[in-house]
C-alpha positions, 0 to 999 in steps of 0.5 A: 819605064818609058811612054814607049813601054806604054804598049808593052804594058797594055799588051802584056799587063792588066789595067791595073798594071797599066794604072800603075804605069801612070802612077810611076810616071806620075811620081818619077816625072814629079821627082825629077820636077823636084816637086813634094806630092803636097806641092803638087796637090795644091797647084791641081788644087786635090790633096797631097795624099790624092796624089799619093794614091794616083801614084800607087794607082789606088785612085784614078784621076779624073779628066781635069785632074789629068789636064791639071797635073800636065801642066803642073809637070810641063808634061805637054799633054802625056797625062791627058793622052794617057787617061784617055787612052784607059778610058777608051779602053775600058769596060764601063761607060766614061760617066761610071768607071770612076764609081766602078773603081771606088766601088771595088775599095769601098769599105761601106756603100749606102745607096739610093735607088728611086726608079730601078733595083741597083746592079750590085742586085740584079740578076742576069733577067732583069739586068737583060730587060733594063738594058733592052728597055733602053736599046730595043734594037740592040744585038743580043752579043753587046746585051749580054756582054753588058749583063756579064760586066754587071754580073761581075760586079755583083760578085763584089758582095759574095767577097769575104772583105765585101763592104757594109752595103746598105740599100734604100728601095723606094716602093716604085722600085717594086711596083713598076714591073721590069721584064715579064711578071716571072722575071720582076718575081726573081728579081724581088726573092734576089733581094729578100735571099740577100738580106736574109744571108746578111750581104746587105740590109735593105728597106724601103721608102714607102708612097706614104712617105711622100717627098723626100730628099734626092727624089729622083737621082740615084745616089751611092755614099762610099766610104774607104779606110784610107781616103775621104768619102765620095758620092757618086750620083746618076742620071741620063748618060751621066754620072758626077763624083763629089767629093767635096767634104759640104757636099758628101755632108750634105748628101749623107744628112739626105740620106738619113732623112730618107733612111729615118722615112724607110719601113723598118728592116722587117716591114721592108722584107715583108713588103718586099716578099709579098710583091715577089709573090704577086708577080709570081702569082701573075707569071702562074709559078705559085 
Protein backbone atom coordinates (compact mmCIF):
# COMPACT_ATOMS: atom_id res chain seq x y z
CA UNK A 1 0.00 0.00 0.00
CA UNK A 2 1.08 3.24 -1.26
CA UNK A 3 0.44 7.25 0.21
CA UNK A 4 -2.05 7.20 -2.65
CA UNK A 5 -4.02 4.77 -0.87
CA UNK A 6 -4.12 7.04 2.04
CA UNK A 7 -7.68 8.12 0.93
CA UNK A 8 -9.06 4.79 0.40
CA UNK A 9 -8.06 3.84 3.71
CA UNK A 10 -9.73 6.86 5.73
CA UNK A 11 -12.92 6.50 3.25
CA UNK A 12 -13.38 2.65 3.57
CA UNK A 13 -11.56 1.97 6.85
CA UNK A 14 -11.76 2.50 10.54
CA UNK A 15 -8.99 4.45 12.46
CA UNK A 16 -7.58 1.67 13.40
CA UNK A 17 -7.30 0.75 9.87
CA UNK A 18 -5.82 3.93 9.00
CA UNK A 19 -3.13 3.58 12.18
CA UNK A 20 -2.18 0.32 10.80
CA UNK A 21 -1.80 1.99 7.64
CA UNK A 22 1.20 4.06 9.53
CA UNK A 23 2.50 1.49 11.09
CA UNK A 24 3.06 -0.73 7.76
CA UNK A 25 4.34 2.29 6.21
CA UNK A 26 6.31 2.43 9.11
CA UNK A 27 8.19 -1.14 8.98
CA UNK A 28 8.02 -1.20 5.04
CA UNK A 29 10.10 2.03 4.57
CA UNK A 30 12.28 1.18 7.72
CA UNK A 31 13.02 -2.35 5.84
CA UNK A 32 13.77 -1.01 2.69
CA UNK A 33 16.05 1.57 4.72
CA UNK A 34 17.82 -1.52 5.94
CA UNK A 35 17.26 -0.38 9.37
CA UNK A 36 16.54 -2.98 12.79
CA UNK A 37 13.41 -1.57 15.04
CA UNK A 38 16.50 -1.37 17.68
CA UNK A 39 18.44 0.96 15.36
CA UNK A 40 15.57 2.90 14.58
CA UNK A 41 14.56 3.33 18.23
CA UNK A 42 18.00 4.56 19.36
CA UNK A 43 18.23 7.26 16.67
CA UNK A 44 14.30 8.84 17.65
CA UNK A 45 15.73 8.00 21.16
CA UNK A 46 12.31 5.39 22.30
CA UNK A 47 12.95 1.83 22.31
CA UNK A 48 12.89 -0.78 19.71
CA UNK A 49 10.00 -2.53 21.23
CA UNK A 50 8.18 1.20 20.72
CA UNK A 51 8.58 0.80 17.37
CA UNK A 52 7.19 -2.45 17.19
CA UNK A 53 4.19 -1.21 18.36
CA UNK A 54 3.89 2.10 16.25
CA UNK A 55 4.19 -0.95 13.68
CA UNK A 56 1.44 -3.00 14.88
CA UNK A 57 -0.37 0.05 15.38
CA UNK A 58 -0.73 -1.05 19.12
CA UNK A 59 0.84 2.62 20.30
CA UNK A 60 0.40 5.66 18.48
CA UNK A 61 3.59 8.07 18.34
CA UNK A 62 3.37 11.29 19.16
CA UNK A 63 4.18 14.64 17.17
CA UNK A 64 8.07 14.67 17.90
CA UNK A 65 8.30 11.00 17.44
CA UNK A 66 6.71 11.42 14.28
CA UNK A 67 9.14 14.33 13.34
CA UNK A 68 12.02 12.17 14.50
CA UNK A 69 11.26 8.88 12.50
CA UNK A 70 10.90 11.44 9.11
CA UNK A 71 14.24 12.06 9.67
CA UNK A 72 15.63 8.99 10.48
CA UNK A 73 13.98 7.36 7.39
CA UNK A 74 14.73 10.48 5.02
CA UNK A 75 11.06 10.27 4.64
CA UNK A 76 10.61 14.14 3.75
CA UNK A 77 7.84 14.84 6.40
CA UNK A 78 5.38 11.63 5.27
CA UNK A 79 5.08 10.85 8.87
CA UNK A 80 4.44 14.23 10.47
CA UNK A 81 1.80 14.76 7.37
CA UNK A 82 0.34 11.41 8.33
CA UNK A 83 0.03 12.07 12.24
CA UNK A 84 -1.42 15.34 11.65
CA UNK A 85 -3.79 14.07 9.49
CA UNK A 86 -5.26 11.56 12.18
CA UNK A 87 -5.17 13.92 14.90
CA UNK A 88 -7.22 16.66 12.70
CA UNK A 89 -9.54 13.85 12.29
CA UNK A 90 -9.98 12.64 15.50
CA UNK A 91 -12.67 12.86 18.23
CA UNK A 92 -10.86 14.10 21.28
CA UNK A 93 -9.23 17.21 21.87
CA UNK A 94 -5.12 16.79 20.53
CA UNK A 95 -3.90 17.05 24.29
CA UNK A 96 -5.92 13.74 25.30
CA UNK A 97 -6.18 11.36 22.30
CA UNK A 98 -3.16 9.96 23.45
CA UNK A 99 -4.47 8.91 26.90
CA UNK A 100 -7.86 7.89 25.35
CA UNK A 101 -5.90 5.27 23.12
CA UNK A 102 -3.82 3.80 26.06
CA UNK A 103 -6.74 4.00 28.28
CA UNK A 104 -8.70 1.35 26.00
CA UNK A 105 -5.39 -1.19 26.40
CA UNK A 106 -4.66 -0.22 30.13
CA UNK A 107 -4.80 -3.52 31.94
CA UNK A 108 -4.92 -1.14 35.46
CA UNK A 109 -5.77 2.42 35.79
CA UNK A 110 -5.06 4.45 39.40
CA UNK A 111 -6.26 7.89 39.19
CA UNK A 112 -6.48 11.08 40.96
CA UNK A 113 -9.12 13.49 40.48
CA UNK A 114 -8.86 16.83 42.89
CA UNK A 115 -11.43 19.20 41.41
CA UNK A 116 -14.06 17.06 39.40
CA UNK A 117 -15.43 13.36 39.09
CA UNK A 118 -13.22 11.62 36.48
CA UNK A 119 -15.20 10.67 33.19
CA UNK A 120 -14.73 7.01 33.28
CA UNK A 121 -17.65 7.94 35.99
CA UNK A 122 -19.68 10.51 35.00
CA UNK A 123 -23.05 10.38 34.03
CA UNK A 124 -24.67 12.06 30.98
CA UNK A 125 -25.99 15.11 33.71
CA UNK A 126 -23.07 15.76 34.95
CA UNK A 127 -20.73 15.56 32.04
CA UNK A 128 -23.58 18.08 30.28
CA UNK A 129 -22.85 20.74 33.22
CA UNK A 130 -19.07 20.32 33.27
CA UNK A 131 -18.77 21.06 29.70
CA UNK A 132 -21.65 24.11 29.80
CA UNK A 133 -19.81 25.37 32.75
CA UNK A 134 -16.63 25.86 30.54
CA UNK A 135 -18.78 26.90 27.15
CA UNK A 136 -22.04 28.59 28.39
CA UNK A 137 -22.78 29.74 24.72
CA UNK A 138 -22.02 26.47 23.32
CA UNK A 139 -24.91 24.66 21.07
CA UNK A 140 -26.45 22.29 22.71
CA UNK A 141 -25.60 19.54 19.27
CA UNK A 142 -21.58 20.06 20.03
CA UNK A 143 -22.75 19.65 24.01
CA UNK A 144 -24.14 16.50 23.49
CA UNK A 145 -22.00 15.10 20.71
CA UNK A 146 -19.00 15.61 23.49
CA UNK A 147 -21.13 14.00 26.51
CA UNK A 148 -21.91 11.09 23.86
CA UNK A 149 -17.99 10.74 23.14
CA UNK A 150 -17.42 10.63 27.10
CA UNK A 151 -20.41 8.21 27.61
CA UNK A 152 -18.51 5.95 25.09
CA UNK A 153 -15.85 5.60 27.03
CA UNK A 154 -17.26 4.92 30.20
CA UNK A 155 -18.39 1.92 28.57
CA UNK A 156 -14.88 0.75 28.89
CA UNK A 157 -15.67 -0.54 32.82
CA UNK A 158 -19.17 -2.47 31.72
CA UNK A 159 -16.29 -4.74 29.61
CA UNK A 160 -15.74 -8.03 30.77
CA UNK A 161 -11.49 -7.51 30.15
CA UNK A 162 -12.30 -4.12 31.85
CA UNK A 163 -8.83 -3.07 33.70
CA UNK A 164 -8.33 -2.95 37.81
CA UNK A 165 -9.72 0.78 38.21
CA UNK A 166 -8.58 2.36 41.20
CA UNK A 167 -10.24 6.06 42.02
CA UNK A 168 -8.93 8.74 44.71
CA UNK A 169 -11.78 11.45 45.00
CA UNK A 170 -10.55 14.40 47.08
CA UNK A 171 -13.83 15.63 49.37
CA UNK A 172 -13.80 18.77 47.25
CA UNK A 173 -14.89 16.39 44.56
CA UNK A 174 -18.13 15.82 46.59
CA UNK A 175 -18.57 19.35 48.03
CA UNK A 176 -18.37 21.39 45.18
CA UNK A 177 -21.76 20.99 43.74
CA UNK A 178 -21.79 20.46 39.88
CA UNK A 179 -25.39 21.04 38.04
CA UNK A 180 -28.44 21.33 40.22
CA UNK A 181 -28.52 19.38 43.62
CA UNK A 182 -30.50 16.69 41.61
CA UNK A 183 -27.87 16.08 39.19
CA UNK A 184 -24.33 16.26 41.92
CA UNK A 185 -27.28 13.27 43.79
CA UNK A 186 -27.10 11.06 40.32
CA UNK A 187 -23.82 11.59 40.11
CA UNK A 188 -22.50 10.38 43.77
CA UNK A 189 -25.27 7.01 43.80
CA UNK A 190 -23.22 6.48 40.24
CA UNK A 191 -20.44 6.35 42.13
CA UNK A 192 -21.21 4.34 45.21
CA UNK A 193 -23.43 1.76 42.18
CA UNK A 194 -20.12 1.26 40.84
CA UNK A 195 -18.04 0.31 43.66
CA UNK A 196 -20.68 -1.84 45.17
CA UNK A 197 -20.96 -3.97 41.63
CA UNK A 198 -17.11 -3.92 42.02
CA UNK A 199 -15.90 -2.12 38.58
CA UNK A 200 -13.58 0.04 40.68
CA UNK A 201 -12.60 0.87 43.98
CA UNK A 202 -12.79 4.22 45.05
CA UNK A 203 -11.88 6.40 48.39
CA UNK A 204 -11.59 9.38 49.47
CA UNK A 205 -8.95 12.13 50.59
CA UNK A 206 -10.30 13.84 52.96
CA UNK A 207 -10.08 17.99 54.44
CA UNK A 208 -8.44 16.65 57.24
CA UNK A 209 -5.69 15.40 55.45
CA UNK A 210 -4.25 18.51 54.60
CA UNK A 211 -1.45 18.92 51.76
CA UNK A 212 -0.67 16.07 49.68
CA UNK A 213 1.17 15.20 46.90
CA UNK A 214 -0.07 16.19 43.19
CA UNK A 215 -2.51 18.87 45.01
CA UNK A 216 -3.99 20.22 42.22
CA UNK A 217 -3.27 18.15 38.79
CA UNK A 218 -5.52 15.55 37.74
CA UNK A 219 -3.13 12.66 37.44
CA UNK A 220 -4.23 8.74 35.85
CA UNK A 221 -1.24 5.74 36.19
CA UNK A 222 -1.62 3.01 33.31
CA UNK A 223 -0.06 -0.11 33.30
CA UNK A 224 -0.44 -2.82 30.14
CA UNK A 225 0.55 -6.27 29.97
CA UNK A 226 2.96 -5.62 26.96
CA UNK A 227 4.73 -2.19 27.53
CA UNK A 228 5.99 0.13 30.47
CA UNK A 229 3.90 2.31 32.31
CA UNK A 230 2.48 5.68 31.54
CA UNK A 231 1.31 8.75 33.50
CA UNK A 232 -0.97 10.86 31.96
CA UNK A 233 -1.36 14.30 33.91
CA UNK A 234 -4.13 17.15 33.00
CA UNK A 235 -4.36 20.72 33.06
CA UNK A 236 -5.96 24.16 31.33
CA UNK A 237 -6.20 22.53 27.31
CA UNK A 238 -3.37 20.52 28.16
CA UNK A 239 -2.35 17.45 28.61
CA UNK A 240 1.44 15.77 29.04
CA UNK A 241 2.17 11.61 28.69
CA UNK A 242 5.32 10.57 30.73
CA UNK A 243 6.74 7.83 30.32
CA UNK A 244 9.90 8.48 31.60
CA UNK A 245 10.59 5.16 34.08
CA UNK A 246 11.94 8.15 37.34
CA UNK A 247 9.16 9.91 36.44
CA UNK A 248 6.21 7.12 36.24
CA UNK A 249 8.23 6.13 39.69
CA UNK A 250 8.02 8.83 41.06
CA UNK A 251 4.53 9.89 40.41
CA UNK A 252 3.48 6.15 41.41
CA UNK A 253 5.27 6.97 45.12
CA UNK A 254 2.82 10.25 45.25
CA UNK A 255 0.09 8.28 44.48
CA UNK A 256 0.73 5.84 47.43
CA UNK A 257 1.12 8.82 49.51
CA UNK A 258 -2.21 9.78 48.83
CA UNK A 259 -3.88 6.49 48.82
CA UNK A 260 -2.06 5.82 52.54
CA UNK A 261 -3.85 9.52 53.40
CA UNK A 262 -7.46 8.31 51.81
CA UNK A 263 -10.51 6.87 54.29
CA UNK A 264 -10.71 3.38 54.20
CA UNK A 265 -12.79 1.82 51.27
CA UNK A 266 -16.18 1.81 53.78
CA UNK A 267 -15.45 5.26 55.42
CA UNK A 268 -15.03 6.43 51.48
CA UNK A 269 -18.77 4.88 50.78
CA UNK A 270 -20.24 6.11 53.68
CA UNK A 271 -18.88 9.47 52.96
CA UNK A 272 -19.83 9.19 49.47
CA UNK A 273 -23.26 7.90 50.18
CA UNK A 274 -24.43 10.59 52.68
CA UNK A 275 -23.38 13.64 50.41
CA UNK A 276 -25.56 11.49 47.49
CA UNK A 277 -28.28 12.08 50.33
CA UNK A 278 -27.78 15.83 51.21
CA UNK A 279 -28.37 16.90 47.44
CA UNK A 280 -31.12 14.65 46.98
CA UNK A 281 -32.39 16.12 50.35
CA UNK A 282 -32.07 19.82 48.55
CA UNK A 283 -33.29 18.71 45.06
CA UNK A 284 -36.90 17.50 47.28
CA UNK A 285 -36.45 13.38 45.98
CA UNK A 286 -36.07 11.87 49.22
Amino acid sequence: MRVSAWGLVMANGSRQAAWEFFGTELKRRREDAGITQVELGARVFVSGGYIGQFEQAIRKPQLDVAQRIDEALQTDGFFERLWRKLIKEQRFAEYFAHAAELERLATGICEWAPAVVPGLLQTPAYARAIYFASNPLARDEYVEEMVGLRMERTRLLKDAARPVYWVLLHEAVLRVQVGPPAVMGEQLEHIVETVRSRKALVLVVPFAAGAHPQMGKLTRLMEFDDAPPTVYTEAVLSGNLLDDPAVVKRVRADYDLLRAAALTPDASLAMIEAAAEGYRRCAGTT
